[in-house]
C-alpha positions as semicolon CSV with decimal commas, in nm:
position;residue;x (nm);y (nm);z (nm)
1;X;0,000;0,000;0,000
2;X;0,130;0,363;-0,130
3;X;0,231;0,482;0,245
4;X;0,257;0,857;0,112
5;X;-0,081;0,898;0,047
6;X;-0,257;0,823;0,403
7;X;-0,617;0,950;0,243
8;X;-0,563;0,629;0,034
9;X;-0,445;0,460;0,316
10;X;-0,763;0,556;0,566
11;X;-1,004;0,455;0,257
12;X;-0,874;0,123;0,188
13;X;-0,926;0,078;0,573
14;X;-1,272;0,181;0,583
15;X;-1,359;-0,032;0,338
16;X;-1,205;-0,346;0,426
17;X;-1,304;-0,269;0,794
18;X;-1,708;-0,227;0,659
19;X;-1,659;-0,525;0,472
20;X;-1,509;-0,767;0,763
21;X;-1,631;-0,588;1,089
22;X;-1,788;-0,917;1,223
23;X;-1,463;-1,047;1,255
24;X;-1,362;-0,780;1,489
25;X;-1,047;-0,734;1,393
26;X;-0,756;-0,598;1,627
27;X;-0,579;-0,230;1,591
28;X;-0,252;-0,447;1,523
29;X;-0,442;-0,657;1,261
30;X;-0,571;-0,326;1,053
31;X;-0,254;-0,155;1,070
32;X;-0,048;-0,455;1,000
33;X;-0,294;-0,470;0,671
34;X;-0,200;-0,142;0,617
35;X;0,169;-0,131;0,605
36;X;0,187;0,041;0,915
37;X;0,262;0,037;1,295
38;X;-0,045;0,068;1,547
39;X;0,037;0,372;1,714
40;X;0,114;0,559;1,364
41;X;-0,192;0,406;1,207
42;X;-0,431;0,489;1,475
43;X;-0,354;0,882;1,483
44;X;-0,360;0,858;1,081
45;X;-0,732;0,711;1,088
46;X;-0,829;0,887;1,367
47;X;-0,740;1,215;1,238
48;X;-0,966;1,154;0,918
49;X;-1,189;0,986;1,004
50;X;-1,320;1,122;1,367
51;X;-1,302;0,790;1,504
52;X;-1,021;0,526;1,630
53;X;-1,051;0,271;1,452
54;X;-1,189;0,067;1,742
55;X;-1,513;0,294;1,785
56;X;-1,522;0,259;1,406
57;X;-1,516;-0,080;1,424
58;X;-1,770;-0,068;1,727
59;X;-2,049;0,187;1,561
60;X;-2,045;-0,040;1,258
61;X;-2,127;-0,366;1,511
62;X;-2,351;-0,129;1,749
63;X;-2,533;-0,066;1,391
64;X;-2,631;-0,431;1,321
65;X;-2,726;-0,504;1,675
66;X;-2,938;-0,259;1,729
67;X;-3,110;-0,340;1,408
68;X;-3,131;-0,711;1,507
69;X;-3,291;-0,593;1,828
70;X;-3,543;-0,378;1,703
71;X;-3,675;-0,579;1,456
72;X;-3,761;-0,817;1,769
73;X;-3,650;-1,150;1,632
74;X;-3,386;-1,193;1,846
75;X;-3,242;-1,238;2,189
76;X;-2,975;-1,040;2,312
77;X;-2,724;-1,336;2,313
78;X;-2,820;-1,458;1,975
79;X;-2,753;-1,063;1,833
80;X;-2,426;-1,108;2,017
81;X;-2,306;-1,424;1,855
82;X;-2,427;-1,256;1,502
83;X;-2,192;-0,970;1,558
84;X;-1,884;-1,179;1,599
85;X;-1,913;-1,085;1,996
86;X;-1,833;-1,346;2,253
87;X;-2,153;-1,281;2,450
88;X;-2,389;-1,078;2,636
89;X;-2,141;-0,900;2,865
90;X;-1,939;-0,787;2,520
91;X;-2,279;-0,686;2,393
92;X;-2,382;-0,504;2,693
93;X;-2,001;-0,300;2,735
94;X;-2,083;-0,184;2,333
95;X;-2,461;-0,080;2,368
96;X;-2,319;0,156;2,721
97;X;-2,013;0,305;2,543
98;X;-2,201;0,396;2,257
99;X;-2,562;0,447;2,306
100;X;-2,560;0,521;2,720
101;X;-2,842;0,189;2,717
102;X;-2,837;-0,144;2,793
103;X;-2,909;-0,396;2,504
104;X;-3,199;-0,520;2,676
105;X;-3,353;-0,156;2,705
106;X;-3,295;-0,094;2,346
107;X;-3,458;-0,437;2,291
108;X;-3,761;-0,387;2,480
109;X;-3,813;-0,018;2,381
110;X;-3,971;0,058;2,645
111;X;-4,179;-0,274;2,674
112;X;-4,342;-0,343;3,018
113;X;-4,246;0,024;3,112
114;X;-4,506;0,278;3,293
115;X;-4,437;0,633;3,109
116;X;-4,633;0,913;3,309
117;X;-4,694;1,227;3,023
118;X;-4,889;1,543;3,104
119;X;-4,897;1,917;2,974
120;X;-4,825;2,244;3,172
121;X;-4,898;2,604;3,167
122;X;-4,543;2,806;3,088
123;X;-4,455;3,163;2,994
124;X;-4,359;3,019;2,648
125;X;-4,644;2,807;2,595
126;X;-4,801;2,499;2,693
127;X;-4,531;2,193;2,806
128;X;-4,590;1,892;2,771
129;X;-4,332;1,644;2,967
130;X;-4,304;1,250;3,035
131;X;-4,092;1,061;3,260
132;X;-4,041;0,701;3,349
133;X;-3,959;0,600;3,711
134;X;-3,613;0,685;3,646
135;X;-3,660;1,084;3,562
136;X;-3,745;1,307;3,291
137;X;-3,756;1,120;2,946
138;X;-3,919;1,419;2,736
139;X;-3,966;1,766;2,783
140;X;-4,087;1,995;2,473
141;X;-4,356;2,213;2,360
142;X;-4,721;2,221;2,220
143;X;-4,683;2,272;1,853
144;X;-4,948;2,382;1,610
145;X;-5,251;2,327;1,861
146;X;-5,200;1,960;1,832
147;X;-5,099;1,760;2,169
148;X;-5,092;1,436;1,967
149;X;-4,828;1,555;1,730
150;X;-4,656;1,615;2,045
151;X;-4,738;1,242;2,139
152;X;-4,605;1,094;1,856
153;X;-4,247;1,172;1,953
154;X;-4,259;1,024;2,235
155;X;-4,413;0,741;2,130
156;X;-4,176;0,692;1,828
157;X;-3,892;0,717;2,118
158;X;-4,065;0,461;2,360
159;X;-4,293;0,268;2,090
160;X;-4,383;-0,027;2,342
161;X;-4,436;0,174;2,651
162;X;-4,763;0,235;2,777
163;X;-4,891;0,570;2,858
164;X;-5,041;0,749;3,093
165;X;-5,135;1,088;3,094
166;X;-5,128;1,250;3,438
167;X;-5,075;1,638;3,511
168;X;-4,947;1,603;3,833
169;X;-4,673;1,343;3,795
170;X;-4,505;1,588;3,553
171;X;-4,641;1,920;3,749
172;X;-4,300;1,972;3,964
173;X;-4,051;1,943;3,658
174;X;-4,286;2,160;3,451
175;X;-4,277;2,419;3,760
176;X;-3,894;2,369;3,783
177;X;-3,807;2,381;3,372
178;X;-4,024;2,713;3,396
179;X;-3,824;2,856;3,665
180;X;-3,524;2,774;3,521
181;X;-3,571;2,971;3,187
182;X;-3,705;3,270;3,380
183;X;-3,361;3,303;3,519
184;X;-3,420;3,129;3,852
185;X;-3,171;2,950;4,026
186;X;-3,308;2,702;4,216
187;X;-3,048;2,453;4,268
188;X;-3,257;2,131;4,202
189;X;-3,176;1,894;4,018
190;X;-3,400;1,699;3,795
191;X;-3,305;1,340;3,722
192;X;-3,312;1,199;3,319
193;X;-3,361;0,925;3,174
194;X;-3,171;0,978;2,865
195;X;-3,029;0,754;2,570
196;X;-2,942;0,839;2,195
197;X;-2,616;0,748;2,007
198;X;-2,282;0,810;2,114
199;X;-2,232;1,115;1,875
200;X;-2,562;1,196;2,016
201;X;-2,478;1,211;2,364
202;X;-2,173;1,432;2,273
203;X;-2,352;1,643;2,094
204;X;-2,583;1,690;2,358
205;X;-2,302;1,750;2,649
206;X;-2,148;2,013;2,504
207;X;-2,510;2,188;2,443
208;X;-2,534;2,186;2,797
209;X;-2,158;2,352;2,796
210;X;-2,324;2,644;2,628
211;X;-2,372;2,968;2,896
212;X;-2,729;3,111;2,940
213;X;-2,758;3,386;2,684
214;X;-2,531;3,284;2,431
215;X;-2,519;3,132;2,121
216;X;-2,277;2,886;1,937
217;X;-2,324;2,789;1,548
218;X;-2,327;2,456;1,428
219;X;-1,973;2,473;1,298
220;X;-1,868;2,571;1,635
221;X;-2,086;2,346;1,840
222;X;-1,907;2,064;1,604
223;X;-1,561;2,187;1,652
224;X;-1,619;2,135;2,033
225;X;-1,633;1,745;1,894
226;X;-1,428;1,776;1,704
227;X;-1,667;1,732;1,440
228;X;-1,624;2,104;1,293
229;X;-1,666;1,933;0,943
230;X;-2,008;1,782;1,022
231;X;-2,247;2,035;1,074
232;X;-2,539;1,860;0,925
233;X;-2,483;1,520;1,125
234;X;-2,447;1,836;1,446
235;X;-2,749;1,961;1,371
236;X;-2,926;1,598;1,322
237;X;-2,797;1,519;1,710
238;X;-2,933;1,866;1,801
239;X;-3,340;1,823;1,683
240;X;-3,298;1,472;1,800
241;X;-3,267;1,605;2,162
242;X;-3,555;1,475;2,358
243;X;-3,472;1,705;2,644
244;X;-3,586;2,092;2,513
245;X;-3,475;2,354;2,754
246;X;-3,307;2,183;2,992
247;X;-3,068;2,068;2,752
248;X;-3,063;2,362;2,576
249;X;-3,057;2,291;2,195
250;X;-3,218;2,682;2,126
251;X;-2,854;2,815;2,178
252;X;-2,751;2,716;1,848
253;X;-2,808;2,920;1,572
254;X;-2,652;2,913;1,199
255;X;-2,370;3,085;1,113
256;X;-2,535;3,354;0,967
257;X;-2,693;3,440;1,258
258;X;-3,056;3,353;1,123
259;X;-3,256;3,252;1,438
260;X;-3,432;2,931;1,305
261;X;-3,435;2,546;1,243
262;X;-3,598;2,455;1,571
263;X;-3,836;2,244;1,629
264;X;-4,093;2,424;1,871
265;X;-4,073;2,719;1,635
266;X;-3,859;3,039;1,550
267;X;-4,087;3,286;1,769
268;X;-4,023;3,076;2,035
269;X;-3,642;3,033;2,044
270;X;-3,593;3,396;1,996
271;X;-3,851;3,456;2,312
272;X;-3,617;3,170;2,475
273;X;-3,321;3,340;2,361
274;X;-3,466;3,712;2,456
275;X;-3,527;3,608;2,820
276;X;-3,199;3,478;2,895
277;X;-3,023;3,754;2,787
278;X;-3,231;3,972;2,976
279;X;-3,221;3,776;3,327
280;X;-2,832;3,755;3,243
281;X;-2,832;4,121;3,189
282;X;-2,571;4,053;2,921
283;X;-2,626;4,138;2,521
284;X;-2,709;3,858;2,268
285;X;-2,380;3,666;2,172
């Protein structure tokens, strides 16, 4: 292989690697493939590519999996073994490192779980929030006069959970979230429960890096990453956030400085916006 071209280099490793993931191959293996040592190889494809080419290697297997398991055909050790993993403590490390869920959640999407979903007066408009035993689960807004729209999305999140809608489970995060984007500090903290992809899950972390009344563009939100190149697959992870406000995906803006592309509206996330600012006493960033 032509060492002095290492774009030619990471592509022939991509390939092979989507072509023979299932034999999860070793770092020494790949490089060895590709003319080069481990250490040198690994900073060449991770440099390109985003990714070691471990977590490359896992994504690609996390990908099949979690296809297997959705379809519901499956058992969690069976998806295993069809992955080229050596069991259900290989496939449980994977489905935590990159999706912050267990295999068997993932699997059951949400099946035998109680998910408690109600809708609350704020200064922004009417919430509407879920949460399973665990914590919060969903927290957006009333779009378009049309609570079930609203209900789809969490459904589509938790298709096998059933629902029950009940005002005062939710009332005291409503109350909270609502203090919190008047500017109120009020030191509590509200437990989530939270999954999405790994990328997801970064993308969402350094959202909540963002200060109150500023913004950060998509570019920039990605360079935090490390993904500055990706601002599509950025803003993808951002409207998949199932956590509005709290984790706050209406501080990202384009680089233009256009105040739209979210989902609860433009109007709102320039009234979000406005108020932070104001109870920050700072001017718009």
């Amino acid at each position: 292989m032509d060492d002095k071209n290492p774009d030619r280099v990471v592509s022939d490793a991509i390939d092979w690697l989507v072509a023979h993931w299932e034999e999860q191959p070793s770092l020494a293996a790949v490089a060895a493939r590709a003319g080069l040592e481990a250490t040198s190889f690994q900073k060449r494809f991770t440099d390109r590519v985003g990714l070691s080419p471990k977590r490359f290697v896992q994504a690609l297997t996390h990908r099949h999996v979690r296809e297997l398991l959705a379809d519901g055909g499956v058992c969690t050790l069976d998806a295993a073994y069809a992955a080229g993993l050596s069991g259900n403590g290989r496939l449980h490390d994977l489905f935590v490192t990159i999706e912050a869920a267990t295999p068997g959640e993932v699997k059951a999407r949400g099946q035998g779980l109680t998910i408690a979903y109600g809708f609350a007066p704020s200064p922004f408009g009417e919430l509407i929030a879920a949460r399973t035993p665990r914590g919060l689960c969903y927290l957006g807004f009333r779009v378009d006069d049309s609570r079930e729209r609203c209900l789809e999305r969490i459904r589509a999140h938790w298709p096998r959970a059933n629902f029950v809608e009940d005002n005062a489970a939710i009332a005291a995060d409503c109350a909270a979230v609502t203090a919190i984007c008047m500017g109120q500090q009020t030191g509590q903290k509200l437990p989530l429960h939270l999954y999405g992809t790994n990328f997801q899950m970064q993308v969402w972390q350094a959202l909540l890096k963002i200060p109150s009344g500023y913004f950060l563009s998509y570019e920039n939100l990605g360079a935090a990453i490390g993904r500055a190149g990706s601002p599509r697959a950025v803003g993808n992870a951002v409207g998949a956030n199932p956590i509005s406000l709290l984790i706050p995906c209406h501080r990202v803006i384009q680089k233009t400085g256009v105040l739209n592309n979210y989902g609860w509206g433009s109007a709102r996330k320039k009234a979000l916006l406005g108020q932070e600012c104001l109870s920050e006493d700072i001017p718009a960033h």
